[in-house]
C-alpha positions in Angstrom: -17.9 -6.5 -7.7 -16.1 -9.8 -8.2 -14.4 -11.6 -5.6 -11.0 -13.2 -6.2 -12.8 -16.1 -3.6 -15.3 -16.4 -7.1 -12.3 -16.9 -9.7 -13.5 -20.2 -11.8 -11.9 -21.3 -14.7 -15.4 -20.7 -17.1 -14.6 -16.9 -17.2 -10.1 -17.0 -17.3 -8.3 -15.2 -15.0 -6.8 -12.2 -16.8 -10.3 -11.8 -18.0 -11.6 -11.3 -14.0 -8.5 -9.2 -13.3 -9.0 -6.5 -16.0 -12.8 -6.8 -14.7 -11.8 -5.6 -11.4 -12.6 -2.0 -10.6 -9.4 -0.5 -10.0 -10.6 3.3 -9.4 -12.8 1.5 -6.6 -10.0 0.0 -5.2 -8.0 2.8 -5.5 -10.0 5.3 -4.0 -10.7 2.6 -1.1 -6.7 3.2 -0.5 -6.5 6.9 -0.9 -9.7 7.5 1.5 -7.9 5.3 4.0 -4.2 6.8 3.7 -5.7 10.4 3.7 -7.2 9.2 7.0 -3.6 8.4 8.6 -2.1 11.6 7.1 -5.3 13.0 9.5 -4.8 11.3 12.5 -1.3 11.3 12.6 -1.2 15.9 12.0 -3.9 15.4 15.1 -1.4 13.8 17.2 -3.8 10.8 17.3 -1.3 7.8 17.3 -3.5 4.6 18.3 -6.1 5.9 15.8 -3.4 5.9 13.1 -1.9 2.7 14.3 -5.4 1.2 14.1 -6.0 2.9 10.4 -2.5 1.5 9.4 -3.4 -1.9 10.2 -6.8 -1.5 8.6 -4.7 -0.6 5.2 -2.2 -3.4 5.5 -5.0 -6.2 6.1 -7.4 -4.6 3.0 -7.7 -6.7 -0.1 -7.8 -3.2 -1.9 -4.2 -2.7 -0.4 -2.9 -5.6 -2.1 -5.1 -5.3 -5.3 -3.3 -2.5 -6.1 0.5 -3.9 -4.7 0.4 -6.7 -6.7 -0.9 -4.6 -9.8 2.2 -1.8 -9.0 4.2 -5.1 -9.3 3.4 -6.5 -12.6 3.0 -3.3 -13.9 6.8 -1.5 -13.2 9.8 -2.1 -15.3 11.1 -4.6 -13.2 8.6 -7.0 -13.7 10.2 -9.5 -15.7 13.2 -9.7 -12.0 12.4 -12.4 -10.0 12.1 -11.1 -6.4 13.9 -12.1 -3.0 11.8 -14.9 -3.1 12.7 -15.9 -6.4 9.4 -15.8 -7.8 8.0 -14.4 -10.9 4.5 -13.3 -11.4 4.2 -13.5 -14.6 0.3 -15.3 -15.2 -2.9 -14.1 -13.9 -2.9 -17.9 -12.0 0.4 -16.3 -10.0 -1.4 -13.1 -9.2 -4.6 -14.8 -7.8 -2.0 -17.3 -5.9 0.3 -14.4 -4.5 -2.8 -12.7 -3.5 -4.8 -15.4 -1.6 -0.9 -15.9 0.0 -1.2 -12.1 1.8 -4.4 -12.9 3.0 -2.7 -15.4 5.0 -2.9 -14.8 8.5 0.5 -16.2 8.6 2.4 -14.7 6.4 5.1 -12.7 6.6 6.5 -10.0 4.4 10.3 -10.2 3.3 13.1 -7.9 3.3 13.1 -5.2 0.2 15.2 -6.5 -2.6 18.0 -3.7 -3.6 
């Protein structure tokens, strides 16, 4: 697996991220939401609270955000924060930013 903490310049960004292994990461998602869906039917709230947590800090979690991002139709709209990501350098740079033990997530543009 390559690690975004790997990225050099020898091998070129978009070359790492269409490396990645997206039906890994993918599956590491599902697993985890079926898993909430689970505990939450068994009336098991701090296990689901715990799971929650587990998918919002997960690099797969945002793997797959940040792709659903570039991907959609609005991709070429600037968000609240008036940023575009529209390079593989902004993806690897949005993504380090959520894993920022600091950060913050903004209000939903509509």
């Amino acid at each position: 697996m390559i690690s975004f903490y790997d990225v050099d310049g020898r091998m070129g960004l978009k070359n790492v991220w269409d490396l990645l292994d997206w039906g890994k990461h993918i599956q590491i998602v599902s697993r985890i939401q079926a898993r909430i869906v689970k505990a939450v039917k068994n009336g098991l709230k701090q296990t689901a609270r715990g799971l929650q947590r587990l998918l919002s800090n997960s690099l797969a979690a945002k793997l797959i955000a940040i792709k659903r991002v570039i991907s959609n139709s609005g991709k070429r709209t600037p968000g609240v924060d008036n940023i575009l990501i529209d390079t593989p350098r902004k993806r690897w740079e949005k993504l380090k930013n959520l894993n920022l033990p600091e950060y913050k997530a903004k209000p939903l543009k509509r």
